[in-house]
N, C-alpha and C positions, 0 to 999 in steps of 0.2 A: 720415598725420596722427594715426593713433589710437596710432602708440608713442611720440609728441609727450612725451606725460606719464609713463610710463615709464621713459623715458631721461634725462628734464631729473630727475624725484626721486631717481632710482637716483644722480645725480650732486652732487645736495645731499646723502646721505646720505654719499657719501664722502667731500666736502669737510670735510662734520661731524666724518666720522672721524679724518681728517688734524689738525685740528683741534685733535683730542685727543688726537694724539700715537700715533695708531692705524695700523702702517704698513699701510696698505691701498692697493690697487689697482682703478681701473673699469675694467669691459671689457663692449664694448657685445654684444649677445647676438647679435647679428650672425656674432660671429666663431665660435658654435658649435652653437647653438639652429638647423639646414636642418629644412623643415616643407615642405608638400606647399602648392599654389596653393589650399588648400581657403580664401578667406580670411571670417576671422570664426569659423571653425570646425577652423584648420590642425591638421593630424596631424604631429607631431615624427617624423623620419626617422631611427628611435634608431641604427640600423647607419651615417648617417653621425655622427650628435653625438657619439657617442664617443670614437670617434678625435680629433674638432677638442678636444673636453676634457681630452684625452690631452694634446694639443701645447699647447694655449692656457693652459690653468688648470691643470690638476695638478704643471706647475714652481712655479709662487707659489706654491700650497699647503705643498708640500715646502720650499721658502724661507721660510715663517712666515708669510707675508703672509695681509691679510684681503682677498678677493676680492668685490667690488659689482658683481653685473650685475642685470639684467632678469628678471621672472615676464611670463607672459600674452601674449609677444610674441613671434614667430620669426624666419624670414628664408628666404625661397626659394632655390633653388638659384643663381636669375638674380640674386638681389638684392635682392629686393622685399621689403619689410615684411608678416609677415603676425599676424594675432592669433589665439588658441588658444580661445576664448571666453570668456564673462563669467567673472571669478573663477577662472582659472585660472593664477593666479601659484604659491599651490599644488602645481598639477601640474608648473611647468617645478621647482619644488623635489625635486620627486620624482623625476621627469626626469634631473636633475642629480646627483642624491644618488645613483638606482639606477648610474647609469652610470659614476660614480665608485669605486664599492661602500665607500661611507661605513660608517661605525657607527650611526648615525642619524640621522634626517631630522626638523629640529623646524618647527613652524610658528607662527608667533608672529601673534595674531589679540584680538579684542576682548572672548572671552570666555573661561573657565575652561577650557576645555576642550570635550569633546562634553558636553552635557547631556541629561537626560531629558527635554528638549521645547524649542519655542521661548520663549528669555523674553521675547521678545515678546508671547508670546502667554498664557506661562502663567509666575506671580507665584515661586511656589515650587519652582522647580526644581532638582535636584542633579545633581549632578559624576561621570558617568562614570570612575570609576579607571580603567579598563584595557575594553580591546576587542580582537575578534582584526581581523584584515584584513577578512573575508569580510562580517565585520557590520558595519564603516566602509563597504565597498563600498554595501551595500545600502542603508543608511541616504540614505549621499550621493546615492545614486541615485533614490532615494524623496521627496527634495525638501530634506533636513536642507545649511543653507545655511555651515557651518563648514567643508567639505568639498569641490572639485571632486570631481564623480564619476568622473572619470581617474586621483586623485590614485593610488590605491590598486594601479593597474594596474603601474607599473614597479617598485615595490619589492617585492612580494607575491612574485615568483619568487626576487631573491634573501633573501629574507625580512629585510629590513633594516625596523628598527621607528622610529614615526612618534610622534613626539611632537606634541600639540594643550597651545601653551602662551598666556594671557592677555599681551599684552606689557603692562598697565596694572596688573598684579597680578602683582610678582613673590614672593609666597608661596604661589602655589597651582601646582605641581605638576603640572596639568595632566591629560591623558588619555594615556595612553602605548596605540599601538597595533601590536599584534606577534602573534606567530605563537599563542600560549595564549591564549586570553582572559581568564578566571578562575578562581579555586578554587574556583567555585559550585559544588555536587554537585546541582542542584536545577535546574528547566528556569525562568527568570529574561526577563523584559523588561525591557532597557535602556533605551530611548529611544521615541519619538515622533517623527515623520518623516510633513511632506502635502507638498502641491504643489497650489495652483490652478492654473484654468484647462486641465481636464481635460473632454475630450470622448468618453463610450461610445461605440462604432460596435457593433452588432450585426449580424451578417449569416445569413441562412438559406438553401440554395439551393432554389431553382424546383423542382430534377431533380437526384433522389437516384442519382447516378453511383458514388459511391462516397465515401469519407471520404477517404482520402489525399487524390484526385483536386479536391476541393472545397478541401481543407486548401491545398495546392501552388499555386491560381488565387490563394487569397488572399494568400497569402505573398510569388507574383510580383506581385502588383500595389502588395503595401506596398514593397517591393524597389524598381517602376520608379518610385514614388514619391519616393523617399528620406524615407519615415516610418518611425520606432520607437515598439514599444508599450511602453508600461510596463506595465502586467496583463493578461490572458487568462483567460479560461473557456470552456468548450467543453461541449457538450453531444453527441449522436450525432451530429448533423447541424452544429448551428447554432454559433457562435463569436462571441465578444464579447471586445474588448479598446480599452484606452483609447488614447488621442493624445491629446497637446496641442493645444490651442485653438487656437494660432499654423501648424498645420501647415493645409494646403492641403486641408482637410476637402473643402468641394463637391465638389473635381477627385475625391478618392478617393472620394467615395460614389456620384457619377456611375459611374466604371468598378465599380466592386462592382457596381452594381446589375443589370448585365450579365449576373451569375453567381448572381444570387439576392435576394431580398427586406433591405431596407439600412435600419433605424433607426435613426438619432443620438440620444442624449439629451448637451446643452451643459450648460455652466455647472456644472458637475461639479468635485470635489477628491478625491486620493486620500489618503488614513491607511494608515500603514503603522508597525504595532508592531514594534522588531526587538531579536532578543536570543538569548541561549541553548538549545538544545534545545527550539525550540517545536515542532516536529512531534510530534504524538502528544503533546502535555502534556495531562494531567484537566483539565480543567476552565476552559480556558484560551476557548476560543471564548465557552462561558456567559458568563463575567466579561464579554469583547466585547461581546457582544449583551445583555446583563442594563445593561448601562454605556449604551448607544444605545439602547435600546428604544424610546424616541420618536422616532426618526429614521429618515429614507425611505434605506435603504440600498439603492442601485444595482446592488451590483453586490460580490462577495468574491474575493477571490485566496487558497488558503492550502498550504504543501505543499509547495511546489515546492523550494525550498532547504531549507528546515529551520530556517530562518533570520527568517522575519519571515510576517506576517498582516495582511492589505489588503483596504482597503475604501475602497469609492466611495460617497460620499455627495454632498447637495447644496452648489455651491460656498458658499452663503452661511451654512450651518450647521461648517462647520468647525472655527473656532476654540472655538465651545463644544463640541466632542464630543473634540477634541484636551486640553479640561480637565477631561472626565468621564471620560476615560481616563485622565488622568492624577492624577485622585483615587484611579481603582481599581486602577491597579498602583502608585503611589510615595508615597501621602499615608497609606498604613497600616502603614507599617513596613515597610523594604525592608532586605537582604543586605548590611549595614555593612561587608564585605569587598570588595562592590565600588562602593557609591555614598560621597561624599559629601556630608553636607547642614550648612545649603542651601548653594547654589552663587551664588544672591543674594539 
């Protein structure tokens, strides 16, 4: 039922095309897109797609033809319809483009590009010119909604660059995202990236066994779960990391409790600044924390990549700490080589 819509647009689109005198061809994603029974959530089977893309689609391309199929939707090896999850048309473009080994991969979407925050949420935003892979990754992954956070994974190896363009605006240019990021010589914050609906789990154990020993109980238990964290911090003993609110919280804090003392704190959002050479930047945390100083900060991530700085706060203060950040990295003069402003 759910590639219902999919299939029926994908085929007005190329009737349009026809149309216009566009010799185009639809080919339903069926014939190439094989993906695992995961459904809601399927994993593309890229060692078979390729091949069927080989046979299916790469003659028409080499014939001139304009080619219409399907994002967001697969097909099991038996046959079955399967979906990739929310907003990841995206990713089958990626998908499709790594496997083909295109020149690059464009996305055509409702805004300028990646911007320095949501404009939803914040008024004066500008236009990321350029980004490398590794800081789209993070971003997407971090809650920034221009992006599936898969999209990044199959084109990063063979480093094929990703265009983020406004279809409603065809004079901006967009975000071009590839293997350099920028000429900045200077350690620079891009973007703004939360995600509600974030729940802390903190755990300590009972009986100091040992750290790996403790580390490894907890690890297999997010494992038999089928839960992922998005942030971590750990202390000698004790460890804290976040979940989503949708995941199966009680079941997993039931089993933690097994192995050690288990406190939740809900209703929780993460912020995640990402950008250039923030590891080791002067001065860079101050500006954070000097920006939130009135706010009940949960909980920090920072370090781990190089790449971005994260913080858990309460869910319902977010969008104003997302525009007090974004007063004090982008509203006093930001590196005109790689923002544009405004973006709206």
């Amino acid at each position: 039922f759910c590639s219902f819509g999919e299939r029926l647009s994908s085929q007005l689109i190329a009737a349009g095309l026809r149309e216009a005198s566009v010799d185009c061809v639809w080919i339903d994603v069926k014939e190439f897109m094989i993906t695992d029974d995961n459904f809601g959530g399927a994993r593309p089977l890229l060692e078979k797609v390729k091949p069927r893309l080989a046979e299916k689609v790469a003659p028409l391309v080499r014939e001139g033809k304009v080619v219409v199929t399907q994002g967001f939707i697969g097909v099991t090896e038996s046959g079955a319809y399967t979906t990739m999850g929310r907003e990841s048309s995206d990713y089958s473009a990626s998908i499709i483009g790594a496997a083909m080994e295109v020149e690059k991969v464009q996305i055509w979407t409702d805004v300028d590009g990646i911007l320095t925050a949501d404009p939803r949420v914040v008024r004066q935003t500008k236009r990321v010119r350029q980004m490398s892979f590794e800081e789209a990754f993070e971003l997407s992954y971090f809650g920034a909604k221009v992006l599936h956070p898969n999209t990044m994974l199959p084109v990063i190896e063979k480093e094929i660059p990703v265009q983020i363009i406004n279809s409603k605006n065809n004079k901006s240019l967009g975000t071009l995202i590839d293997v350099v990021s920028s000429t900045a010589t200077i350690p620079i914050v891009k973007s703004i990236a939360y995600k509600k609906g974030i729940t802390v789990v903190s755990v300590a154990p009972d009986k100091r066994l040992g750290q790996y020993l403790f580390w490894e109980s907890i690890f297999s238990i997010l494992s038999r779960h089928g839960i992922g964290t998005g942030l971590m911090a750990t202390s000698e003993y004790s460890v804290a990391f976040t979940v989503e609110a949708r995941a199966d919280v009680a079941g997993l804090t039931q089993e933690l409790s097994n192995h050690g003392r288990v406190k939740t704190f809900s209703e929780k959002a993460s912020l995640c600044l990402v950008g250039e050479g923030l590891r080791g930047s002067s001065g860079l945390a101050d500006r954070v924390f000097h920006a939130l100083s009135d706010f009940n900060i949960t909980m920090v991530s920072f370090g781990a990549s190089g790449l971005n700085i994260s913080i858990v706060i309460d869910e319902s203060q977010v969008e104003h700490a997302v525009n007090r950040l974004h007063e004090e990295f982008f509203e006093q003069g930001v590196a005109s080589e790689v923002f544009d402003v405004p973006a709206n």
